[in-house]
N, C-alpha and C positions, 0 to 999 in steps of 0.2 A: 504494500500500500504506500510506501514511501515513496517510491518511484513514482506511480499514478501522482499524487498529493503535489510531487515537484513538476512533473509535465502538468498538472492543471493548473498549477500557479504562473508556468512559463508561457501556456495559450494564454490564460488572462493578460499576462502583460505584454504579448505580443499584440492581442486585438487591440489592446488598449493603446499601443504602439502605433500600429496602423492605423487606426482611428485619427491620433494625433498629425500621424504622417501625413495624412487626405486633408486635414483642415490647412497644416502650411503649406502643403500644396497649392493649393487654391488661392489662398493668402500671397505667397510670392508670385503665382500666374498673374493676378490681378493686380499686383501693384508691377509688373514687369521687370521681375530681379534680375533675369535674366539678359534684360537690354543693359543695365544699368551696369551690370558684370561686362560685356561684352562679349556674349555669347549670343549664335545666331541666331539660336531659337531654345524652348523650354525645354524640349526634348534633351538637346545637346548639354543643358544646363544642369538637367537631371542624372543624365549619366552619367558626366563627369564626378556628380556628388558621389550617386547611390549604386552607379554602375546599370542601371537599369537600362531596358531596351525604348525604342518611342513607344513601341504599344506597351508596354507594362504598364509608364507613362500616362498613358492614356487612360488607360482602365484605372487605375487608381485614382486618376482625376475624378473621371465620371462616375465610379463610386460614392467619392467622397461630397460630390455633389449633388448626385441622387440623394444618397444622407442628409444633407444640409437642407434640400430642399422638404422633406418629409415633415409638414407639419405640425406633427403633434412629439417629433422628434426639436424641432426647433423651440416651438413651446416649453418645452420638457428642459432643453437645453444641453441635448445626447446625455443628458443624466438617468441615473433610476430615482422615481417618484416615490419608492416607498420611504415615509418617514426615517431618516437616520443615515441610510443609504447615499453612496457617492457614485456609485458605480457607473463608467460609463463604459463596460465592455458587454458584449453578449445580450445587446437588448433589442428584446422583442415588444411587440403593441400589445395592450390586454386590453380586452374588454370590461371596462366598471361592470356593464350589466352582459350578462354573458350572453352569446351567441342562442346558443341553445336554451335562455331564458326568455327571448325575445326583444335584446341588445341590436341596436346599431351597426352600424360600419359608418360611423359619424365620430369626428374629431371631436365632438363632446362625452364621448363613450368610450374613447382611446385616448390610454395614457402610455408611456415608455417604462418597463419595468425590467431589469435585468432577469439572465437567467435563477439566479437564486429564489427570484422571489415569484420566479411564473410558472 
């Protein structure tokens, strides 16, 4: 169980990692670090960092901006909603009132909760 106990603390902090990674992403795309360095393009800027390909590049943009743009993710603040909780890895949408109760798929009905707590 040790083993286990240390790979699931190293995916936590990797999503939590990548997470972080997507938002300066984004952050340096849009403010143009990349001209300001004098590199030709973001692509070229990235690599040079992280080693990464343009599509890898790419997909992680577009991830992390799918993310950003979600809502009740943004409301939420990629945080977990339950009281006490900081958590911003492994979160999924929950329904207040549940599906199978007669719950929504309405951003008043959907909050951000990690996986511990869903």
């Amino acid at each position: 169980m040790r083993a286990h106990d240390a790979l699931s603390r190293l995916a936590r902090q990797r999503a939590a990692a990548d997470a972080e990674e997507g938002r300066w992403f984004l952050a340096a795309q849009r403010s143009a670090a990349h001209v300001h360095l004098g590199f030709g393009s973001f692509s070229e800027y990235i690599a040079r960092l992280f080693g990464y390909t343009s599509r890898t590049t790419q997909e992680k943009l577009r991830v992390a901006q799918a993310l950003e743009e979600l809502p009740s993710f943004r409301r939420d603040h990629q945080r977990c909603r339950v009281p006490g909780c900081r958590n911003a890895t492994f979160l999924d949408l929950h329904h207040i009132e549940l599906r199978s109760e007669g719950g929504r798929n309405e951003l008043s009905n959907l909050i951000a909760v990690c996986s511990t707590h869903h």
